[in-house]
PDB file as gemmi writes it, atoms N, CA and C in Angstrom:
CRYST1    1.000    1.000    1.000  90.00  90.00  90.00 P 1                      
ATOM      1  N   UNK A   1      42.656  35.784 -40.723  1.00  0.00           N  
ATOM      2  CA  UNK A   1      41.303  36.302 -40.790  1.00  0.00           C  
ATOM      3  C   UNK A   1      41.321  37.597 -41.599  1.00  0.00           C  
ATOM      4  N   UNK A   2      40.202  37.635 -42.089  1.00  0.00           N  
ATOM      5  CA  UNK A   2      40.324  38.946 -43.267  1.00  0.00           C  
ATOM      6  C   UNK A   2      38.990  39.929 -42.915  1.00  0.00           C  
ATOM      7  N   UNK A   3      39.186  41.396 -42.873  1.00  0.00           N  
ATOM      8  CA  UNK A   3      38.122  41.748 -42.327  1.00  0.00           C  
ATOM      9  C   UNK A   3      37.945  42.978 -43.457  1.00  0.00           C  
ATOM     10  N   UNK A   4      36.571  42.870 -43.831  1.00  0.00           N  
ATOM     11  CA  UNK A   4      35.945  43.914 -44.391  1.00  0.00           C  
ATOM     12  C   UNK A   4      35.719  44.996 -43.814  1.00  0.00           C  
ATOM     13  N   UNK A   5      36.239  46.636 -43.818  1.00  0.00           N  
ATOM     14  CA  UNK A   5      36.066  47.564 -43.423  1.00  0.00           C  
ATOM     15  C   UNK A   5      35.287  48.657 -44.179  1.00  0.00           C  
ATOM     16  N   UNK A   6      34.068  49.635 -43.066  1.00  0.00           N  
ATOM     17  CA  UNK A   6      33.595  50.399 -43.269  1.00  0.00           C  
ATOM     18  C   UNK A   6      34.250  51.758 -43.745  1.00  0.00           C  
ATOM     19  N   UNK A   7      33.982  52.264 -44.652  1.00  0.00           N  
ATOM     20  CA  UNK A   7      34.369  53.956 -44.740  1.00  0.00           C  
ATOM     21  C   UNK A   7      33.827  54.614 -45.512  1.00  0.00           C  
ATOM     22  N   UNK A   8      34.159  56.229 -45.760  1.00  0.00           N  
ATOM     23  CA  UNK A   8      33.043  57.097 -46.338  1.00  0.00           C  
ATOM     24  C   UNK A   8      33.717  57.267 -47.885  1.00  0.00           C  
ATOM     25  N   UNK A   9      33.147  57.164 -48.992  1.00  0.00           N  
ATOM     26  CA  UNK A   9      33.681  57.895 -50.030  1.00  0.00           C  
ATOM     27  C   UNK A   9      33.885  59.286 -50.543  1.00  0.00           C  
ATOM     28  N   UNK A  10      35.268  59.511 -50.564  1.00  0.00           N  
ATOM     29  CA  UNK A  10      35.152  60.669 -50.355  1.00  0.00           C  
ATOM     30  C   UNK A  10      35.763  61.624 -51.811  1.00  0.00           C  
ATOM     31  N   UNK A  11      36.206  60.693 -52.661  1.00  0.00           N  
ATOM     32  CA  UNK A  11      36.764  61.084 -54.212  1.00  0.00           C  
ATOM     33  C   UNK A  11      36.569  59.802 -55.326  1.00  0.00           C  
ATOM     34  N   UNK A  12      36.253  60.238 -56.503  1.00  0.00           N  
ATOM     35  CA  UNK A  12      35.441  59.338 -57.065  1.00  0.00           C  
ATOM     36  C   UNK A  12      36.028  59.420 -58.623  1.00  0.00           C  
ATOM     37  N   UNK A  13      37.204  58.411 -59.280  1.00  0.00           N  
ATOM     38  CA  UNK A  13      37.858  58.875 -60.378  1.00  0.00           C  
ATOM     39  C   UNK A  13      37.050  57.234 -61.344  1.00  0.00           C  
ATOM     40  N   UNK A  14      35.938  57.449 -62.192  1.00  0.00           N  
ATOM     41  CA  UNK A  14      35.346  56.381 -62.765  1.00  0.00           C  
ATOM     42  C   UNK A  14      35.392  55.263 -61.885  1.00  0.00           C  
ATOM     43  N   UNK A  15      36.133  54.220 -62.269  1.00  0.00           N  
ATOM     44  CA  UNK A  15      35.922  52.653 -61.783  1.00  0.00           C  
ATOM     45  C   UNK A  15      36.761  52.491 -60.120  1.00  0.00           C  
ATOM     46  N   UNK A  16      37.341  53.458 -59.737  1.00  0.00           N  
ATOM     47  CA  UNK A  16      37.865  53.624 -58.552  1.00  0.00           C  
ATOM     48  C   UNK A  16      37.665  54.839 -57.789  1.00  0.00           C  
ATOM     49  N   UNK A  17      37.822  54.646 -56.718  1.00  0.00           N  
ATOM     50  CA  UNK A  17      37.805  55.591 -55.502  1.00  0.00           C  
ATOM     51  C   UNK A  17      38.660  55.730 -54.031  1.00  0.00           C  
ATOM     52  N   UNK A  18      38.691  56.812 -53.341  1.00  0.00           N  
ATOM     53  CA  UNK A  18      39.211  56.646 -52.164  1.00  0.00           C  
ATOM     54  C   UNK A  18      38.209  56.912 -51.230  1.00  0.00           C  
ATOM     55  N   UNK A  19      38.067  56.241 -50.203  1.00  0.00           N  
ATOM     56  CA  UNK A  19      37.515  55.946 -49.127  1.00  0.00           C  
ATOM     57  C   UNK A  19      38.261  56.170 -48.264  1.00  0.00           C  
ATOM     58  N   UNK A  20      37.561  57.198 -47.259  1.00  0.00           N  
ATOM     59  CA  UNK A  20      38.021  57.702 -45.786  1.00  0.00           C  
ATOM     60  C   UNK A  20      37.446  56.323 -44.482  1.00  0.00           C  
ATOM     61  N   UNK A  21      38.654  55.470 -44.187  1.00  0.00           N  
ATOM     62  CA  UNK A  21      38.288  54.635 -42.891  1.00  0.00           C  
ATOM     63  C   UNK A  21      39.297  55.062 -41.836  1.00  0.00           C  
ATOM     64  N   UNK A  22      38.598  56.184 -41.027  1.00  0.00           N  
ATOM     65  CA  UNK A  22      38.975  56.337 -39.384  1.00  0.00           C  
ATOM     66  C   UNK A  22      40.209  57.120 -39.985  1.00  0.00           C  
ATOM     67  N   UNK A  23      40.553  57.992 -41.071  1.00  0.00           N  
ATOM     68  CA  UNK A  23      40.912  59.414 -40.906  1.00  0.00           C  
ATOM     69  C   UNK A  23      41.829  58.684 -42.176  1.00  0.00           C  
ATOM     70  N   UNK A  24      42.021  57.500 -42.405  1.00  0.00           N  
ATOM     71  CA  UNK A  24      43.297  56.924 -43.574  1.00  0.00           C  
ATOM     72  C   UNK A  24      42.132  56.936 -44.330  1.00  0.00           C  
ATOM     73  N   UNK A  25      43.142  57.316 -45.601  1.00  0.00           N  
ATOM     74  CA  UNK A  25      42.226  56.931 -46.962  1.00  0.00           C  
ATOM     75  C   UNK A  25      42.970  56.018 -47.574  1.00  0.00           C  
ATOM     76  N   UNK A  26      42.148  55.376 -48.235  1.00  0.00           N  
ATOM     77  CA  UNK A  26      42.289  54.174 -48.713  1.00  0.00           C  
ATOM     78  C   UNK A  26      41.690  53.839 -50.395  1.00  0.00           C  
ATOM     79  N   UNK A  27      42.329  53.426 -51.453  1.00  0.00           N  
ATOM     80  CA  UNK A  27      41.844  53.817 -52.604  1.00  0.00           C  
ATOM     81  C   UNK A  27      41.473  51.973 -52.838  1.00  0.00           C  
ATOM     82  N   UNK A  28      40.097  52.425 -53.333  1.00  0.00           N  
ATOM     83  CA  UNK A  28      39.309  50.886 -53.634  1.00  0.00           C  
ATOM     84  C   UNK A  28      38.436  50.996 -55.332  1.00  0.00           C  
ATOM     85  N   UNK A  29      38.372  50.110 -55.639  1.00  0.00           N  
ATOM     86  CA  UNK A  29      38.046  49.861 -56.657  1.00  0.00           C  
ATOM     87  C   UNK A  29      36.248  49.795 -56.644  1.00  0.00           C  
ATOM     88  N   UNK A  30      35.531  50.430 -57.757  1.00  0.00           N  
ATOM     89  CA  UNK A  30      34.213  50.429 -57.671  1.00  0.00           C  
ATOM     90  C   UNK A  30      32.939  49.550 -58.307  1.00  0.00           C  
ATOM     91  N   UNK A  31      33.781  48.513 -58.790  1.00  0.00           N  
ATOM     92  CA  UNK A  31      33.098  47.959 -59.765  1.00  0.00           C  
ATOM     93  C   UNK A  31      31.872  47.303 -59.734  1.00  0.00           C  
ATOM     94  N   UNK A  32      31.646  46.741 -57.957  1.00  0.00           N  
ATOM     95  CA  UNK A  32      30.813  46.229 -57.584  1.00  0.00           C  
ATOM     96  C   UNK A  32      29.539  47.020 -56.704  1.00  0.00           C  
ATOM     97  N   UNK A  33      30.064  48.488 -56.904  1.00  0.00           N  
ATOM     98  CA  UNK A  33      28.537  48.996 -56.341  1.00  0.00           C  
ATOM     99  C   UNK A  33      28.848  50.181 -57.421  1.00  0.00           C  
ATOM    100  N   UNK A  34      28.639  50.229 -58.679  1.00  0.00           N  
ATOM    101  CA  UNK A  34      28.725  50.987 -59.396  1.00  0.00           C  
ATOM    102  C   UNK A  34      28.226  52.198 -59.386  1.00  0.00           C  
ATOM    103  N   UNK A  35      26.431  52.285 -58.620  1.00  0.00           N  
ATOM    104  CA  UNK A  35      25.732  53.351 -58.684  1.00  0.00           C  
ATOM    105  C   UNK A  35      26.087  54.309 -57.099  1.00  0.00           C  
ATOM    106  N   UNK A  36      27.341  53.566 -56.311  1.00  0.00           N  
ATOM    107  CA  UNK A  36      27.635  54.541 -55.046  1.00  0.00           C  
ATOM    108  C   UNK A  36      28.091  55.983 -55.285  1.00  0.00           C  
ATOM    109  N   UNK A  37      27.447  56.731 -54.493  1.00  0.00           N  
ATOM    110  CA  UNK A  37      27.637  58.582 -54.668  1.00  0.00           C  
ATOM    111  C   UNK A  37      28.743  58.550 -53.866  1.00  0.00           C  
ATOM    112  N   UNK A  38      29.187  59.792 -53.983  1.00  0.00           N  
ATOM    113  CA  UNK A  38      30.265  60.469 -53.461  1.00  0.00           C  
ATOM    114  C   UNK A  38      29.360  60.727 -51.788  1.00  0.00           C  
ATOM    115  N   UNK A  39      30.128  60.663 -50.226  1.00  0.00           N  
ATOM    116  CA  UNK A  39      29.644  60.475 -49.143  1.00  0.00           C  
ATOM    117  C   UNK A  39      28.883  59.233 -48.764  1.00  0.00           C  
ATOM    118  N   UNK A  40      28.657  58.391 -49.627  1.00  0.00           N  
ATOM    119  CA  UNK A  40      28.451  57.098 -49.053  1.00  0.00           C  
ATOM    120  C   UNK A  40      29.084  56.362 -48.476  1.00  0.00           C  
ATOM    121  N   UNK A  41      28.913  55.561 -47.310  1.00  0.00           N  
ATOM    122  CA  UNK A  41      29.325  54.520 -46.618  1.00  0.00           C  
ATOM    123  C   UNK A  41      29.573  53.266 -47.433  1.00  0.00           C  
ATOM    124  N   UNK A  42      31.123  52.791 -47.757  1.00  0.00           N  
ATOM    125  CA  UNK A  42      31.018  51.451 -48.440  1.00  0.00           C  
ATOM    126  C   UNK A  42      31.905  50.090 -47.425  1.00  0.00           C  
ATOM    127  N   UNK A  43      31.735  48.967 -47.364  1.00  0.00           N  
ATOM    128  CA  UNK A  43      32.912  48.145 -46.865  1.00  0.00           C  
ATOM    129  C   UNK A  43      33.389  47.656 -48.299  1.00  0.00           C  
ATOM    130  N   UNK A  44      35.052  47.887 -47.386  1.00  0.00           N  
ATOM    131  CA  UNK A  44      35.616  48.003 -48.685  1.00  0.00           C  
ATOM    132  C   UNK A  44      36.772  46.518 -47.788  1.00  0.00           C  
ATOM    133  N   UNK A  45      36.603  45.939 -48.727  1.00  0.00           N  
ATOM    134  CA  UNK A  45      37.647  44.640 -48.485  1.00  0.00           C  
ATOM    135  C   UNK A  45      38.493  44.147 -49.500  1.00  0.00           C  
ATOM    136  N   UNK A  46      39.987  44.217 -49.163  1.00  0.00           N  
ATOM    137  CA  UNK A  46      41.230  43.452 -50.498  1.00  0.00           C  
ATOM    138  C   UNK A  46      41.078  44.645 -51.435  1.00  0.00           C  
ATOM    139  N   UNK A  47      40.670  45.688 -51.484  1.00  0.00           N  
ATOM    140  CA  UNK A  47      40.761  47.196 -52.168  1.00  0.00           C  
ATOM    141  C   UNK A  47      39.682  46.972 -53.389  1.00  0.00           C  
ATOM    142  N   UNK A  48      38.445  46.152 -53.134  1.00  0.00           N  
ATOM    143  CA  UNK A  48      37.375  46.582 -53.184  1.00  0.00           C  
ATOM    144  C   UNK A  48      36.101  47.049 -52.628  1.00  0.00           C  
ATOM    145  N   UNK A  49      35.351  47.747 -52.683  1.00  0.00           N  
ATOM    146  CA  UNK A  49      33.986  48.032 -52.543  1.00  0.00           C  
ATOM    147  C   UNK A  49      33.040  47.109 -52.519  1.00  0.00           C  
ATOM    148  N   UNK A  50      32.760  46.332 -51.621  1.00  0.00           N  
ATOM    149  CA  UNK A  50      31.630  45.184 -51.901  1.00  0.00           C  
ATOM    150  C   UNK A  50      30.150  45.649 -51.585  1.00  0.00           C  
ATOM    151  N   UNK A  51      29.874  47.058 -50.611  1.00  0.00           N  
ATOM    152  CA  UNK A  51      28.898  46.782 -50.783  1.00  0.00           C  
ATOM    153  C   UNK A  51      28.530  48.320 -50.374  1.00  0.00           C  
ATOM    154  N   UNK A  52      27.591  48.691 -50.107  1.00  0.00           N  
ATOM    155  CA  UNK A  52      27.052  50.262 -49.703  1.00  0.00           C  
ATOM    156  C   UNK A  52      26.354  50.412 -48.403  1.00  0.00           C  
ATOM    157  N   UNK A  53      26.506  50.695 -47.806  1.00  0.00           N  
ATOM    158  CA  UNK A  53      26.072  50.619 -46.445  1.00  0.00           C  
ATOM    159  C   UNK A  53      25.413  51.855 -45.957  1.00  0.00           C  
ATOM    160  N   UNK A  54      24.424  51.880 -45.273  1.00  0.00           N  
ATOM    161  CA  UNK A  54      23.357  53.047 -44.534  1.00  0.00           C  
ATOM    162  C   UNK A  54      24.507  53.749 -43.575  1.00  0.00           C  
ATOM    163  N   UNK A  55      23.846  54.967 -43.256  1.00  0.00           N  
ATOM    164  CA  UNK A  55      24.773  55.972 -42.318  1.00  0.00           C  
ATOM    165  C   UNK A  55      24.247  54.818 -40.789  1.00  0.00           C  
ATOM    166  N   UNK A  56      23.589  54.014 -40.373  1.00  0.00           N  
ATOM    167  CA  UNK A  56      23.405  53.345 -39.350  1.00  0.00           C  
ATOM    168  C   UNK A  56      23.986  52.086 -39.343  1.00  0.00           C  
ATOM    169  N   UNK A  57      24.074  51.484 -40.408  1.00  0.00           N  
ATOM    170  CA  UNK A  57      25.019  49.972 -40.466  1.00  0.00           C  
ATOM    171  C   UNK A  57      26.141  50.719 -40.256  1.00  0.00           C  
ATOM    172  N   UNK A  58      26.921  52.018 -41.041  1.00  0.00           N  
ATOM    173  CA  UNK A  58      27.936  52.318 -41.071  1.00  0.00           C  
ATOM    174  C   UNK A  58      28.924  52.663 -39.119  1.00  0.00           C  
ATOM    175  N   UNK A  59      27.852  52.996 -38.884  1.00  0.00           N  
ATOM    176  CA  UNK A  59      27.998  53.628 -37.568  1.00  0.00           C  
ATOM    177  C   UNK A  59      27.878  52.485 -36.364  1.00  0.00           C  
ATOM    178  N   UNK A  60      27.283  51.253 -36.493  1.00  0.00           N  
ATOM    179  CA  UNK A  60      27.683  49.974 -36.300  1.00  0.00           C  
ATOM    180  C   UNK A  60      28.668  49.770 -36.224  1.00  0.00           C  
ATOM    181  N   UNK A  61      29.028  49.109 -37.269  1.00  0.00           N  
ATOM    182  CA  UNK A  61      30.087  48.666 -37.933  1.00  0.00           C  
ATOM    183  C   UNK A  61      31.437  49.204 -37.432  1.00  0.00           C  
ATOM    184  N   UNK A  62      31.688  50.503 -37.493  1.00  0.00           N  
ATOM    185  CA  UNK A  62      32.443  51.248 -37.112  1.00  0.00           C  
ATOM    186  C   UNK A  62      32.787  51.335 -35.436  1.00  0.00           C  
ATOM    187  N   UNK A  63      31.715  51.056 -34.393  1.00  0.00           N  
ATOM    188  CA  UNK A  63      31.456  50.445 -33.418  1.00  0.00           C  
ATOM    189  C   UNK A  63      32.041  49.731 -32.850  1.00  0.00           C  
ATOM    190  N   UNK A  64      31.389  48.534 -33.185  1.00  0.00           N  
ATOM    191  CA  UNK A  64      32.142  46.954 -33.163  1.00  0.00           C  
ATOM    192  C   UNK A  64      33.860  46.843 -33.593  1.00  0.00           C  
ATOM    193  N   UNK A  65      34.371  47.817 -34.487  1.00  0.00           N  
ATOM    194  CA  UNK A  65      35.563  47.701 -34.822  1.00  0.00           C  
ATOM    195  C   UNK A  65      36.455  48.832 -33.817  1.00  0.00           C  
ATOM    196  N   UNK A  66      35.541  49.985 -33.069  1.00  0.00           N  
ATOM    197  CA  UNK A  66      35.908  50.056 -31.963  1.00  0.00           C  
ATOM    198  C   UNK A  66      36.141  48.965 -30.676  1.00  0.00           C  
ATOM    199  N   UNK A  67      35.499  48.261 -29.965  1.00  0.00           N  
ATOM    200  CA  UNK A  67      35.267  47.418 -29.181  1.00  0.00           C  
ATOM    201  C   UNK A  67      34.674  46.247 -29.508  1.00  0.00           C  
ATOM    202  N   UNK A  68      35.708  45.436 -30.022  1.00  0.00           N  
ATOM    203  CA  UNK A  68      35.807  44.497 -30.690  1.00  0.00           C  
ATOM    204  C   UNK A  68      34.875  42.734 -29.886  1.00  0.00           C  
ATOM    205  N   UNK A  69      35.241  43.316 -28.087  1.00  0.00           N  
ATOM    206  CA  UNK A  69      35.086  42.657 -27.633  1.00  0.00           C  
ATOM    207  C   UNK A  69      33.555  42.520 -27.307  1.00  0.00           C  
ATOM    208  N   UNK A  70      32.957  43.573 -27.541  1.00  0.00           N  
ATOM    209  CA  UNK A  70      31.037  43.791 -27.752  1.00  0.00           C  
ATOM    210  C   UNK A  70      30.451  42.753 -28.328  1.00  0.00           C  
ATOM    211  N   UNK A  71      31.215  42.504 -29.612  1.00  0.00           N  
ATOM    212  CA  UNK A  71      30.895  41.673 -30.764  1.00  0.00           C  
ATOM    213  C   UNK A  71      31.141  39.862 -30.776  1.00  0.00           C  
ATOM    214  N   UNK A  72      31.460  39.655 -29.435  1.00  0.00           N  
ATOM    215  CA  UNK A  72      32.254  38.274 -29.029  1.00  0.00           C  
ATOM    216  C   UNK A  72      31.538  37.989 -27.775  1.00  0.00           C  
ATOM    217  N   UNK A  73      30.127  37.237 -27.935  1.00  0.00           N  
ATOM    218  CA  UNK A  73      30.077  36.009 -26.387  1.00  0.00           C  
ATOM    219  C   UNK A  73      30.870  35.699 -25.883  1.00  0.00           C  
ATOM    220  N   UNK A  74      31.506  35.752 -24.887  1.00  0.00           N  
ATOM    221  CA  UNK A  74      32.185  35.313 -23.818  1.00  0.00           C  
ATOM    222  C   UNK A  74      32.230  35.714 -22.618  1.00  0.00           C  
ATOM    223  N   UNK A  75      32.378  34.863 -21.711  1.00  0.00           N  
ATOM    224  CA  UNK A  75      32.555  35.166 -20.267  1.00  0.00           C  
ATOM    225  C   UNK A  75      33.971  35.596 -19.848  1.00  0.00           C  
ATOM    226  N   UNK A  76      34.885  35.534 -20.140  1.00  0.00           N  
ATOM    227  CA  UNK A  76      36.256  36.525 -19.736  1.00  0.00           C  
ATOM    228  C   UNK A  76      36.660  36.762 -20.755  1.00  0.00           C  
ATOM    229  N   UNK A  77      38.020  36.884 -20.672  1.00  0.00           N  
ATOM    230  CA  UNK A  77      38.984  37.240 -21.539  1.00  0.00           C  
ATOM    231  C   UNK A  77      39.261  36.176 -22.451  1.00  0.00           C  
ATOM    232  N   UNK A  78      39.695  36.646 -23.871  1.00  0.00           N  
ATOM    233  CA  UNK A  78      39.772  35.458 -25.109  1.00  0.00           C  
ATOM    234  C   UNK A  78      41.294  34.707 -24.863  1.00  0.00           C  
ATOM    235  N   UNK A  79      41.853  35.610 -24.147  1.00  0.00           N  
ATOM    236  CA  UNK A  79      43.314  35.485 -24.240  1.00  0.00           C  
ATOM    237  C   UNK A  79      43.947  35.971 -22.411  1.00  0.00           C  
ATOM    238  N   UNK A  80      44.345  35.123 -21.818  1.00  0.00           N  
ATOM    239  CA  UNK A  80      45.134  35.208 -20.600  1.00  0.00           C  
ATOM    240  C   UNK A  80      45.773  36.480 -20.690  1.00  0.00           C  
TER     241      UNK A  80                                                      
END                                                                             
C-alpha cells in the first residue's frame, strides 16, 4: 500500500522543494502544483507534490495519520 503524505513547504529551489512532514523533511519535486508558495500544505507522494492542500484538509489529514484507526469502520481490532 502506498500512502500519500501531508506536509508544509518549507524551501523552494525552482522545480523542487523540501517539505516539512511531522518534523522530517523531505525533498519533493514541484512540477505538478507549480503555482505552490512557500508555507503551503502539499501531499507529497513517491517524492512528488501532487497536490496543495488547505491549512484544514492539512490538519485532517495529518489526523487520520495520527489515529489511523478513526479512519477504518470496524467493530474491533483489524488484527488479533
Amino acid at each position: 500500500m502506498c500512502l500519500a503524505v501531508p506536509g508544509k513547504l518549507i524551501e523552494r529551489d525552482g522545480h523542487s522543494g523540501t517539505v516539512d512532514v511531522r518534523g522530517n523533511r523531505v525533498q519533493a519535486r514541484l512540477d505538478v502544483v507549480p503555482d505552490v508558495r512557500l508555507g503551503d500544505y502539499v501531499l507529497v507522494h513517491a517524492g512528488f507534490a501532487i497536490s496543495v492542500l488547505s491549512d484544514d484538509e492539512a490538519a485532517e489529514a495529518l489526523d487520520l495519520l495520527d489515529d489511523p484507526d478513526e479512519a477504518m469502520p470496524h467493530d474491533g481490532p483489524l488484527m488479533p
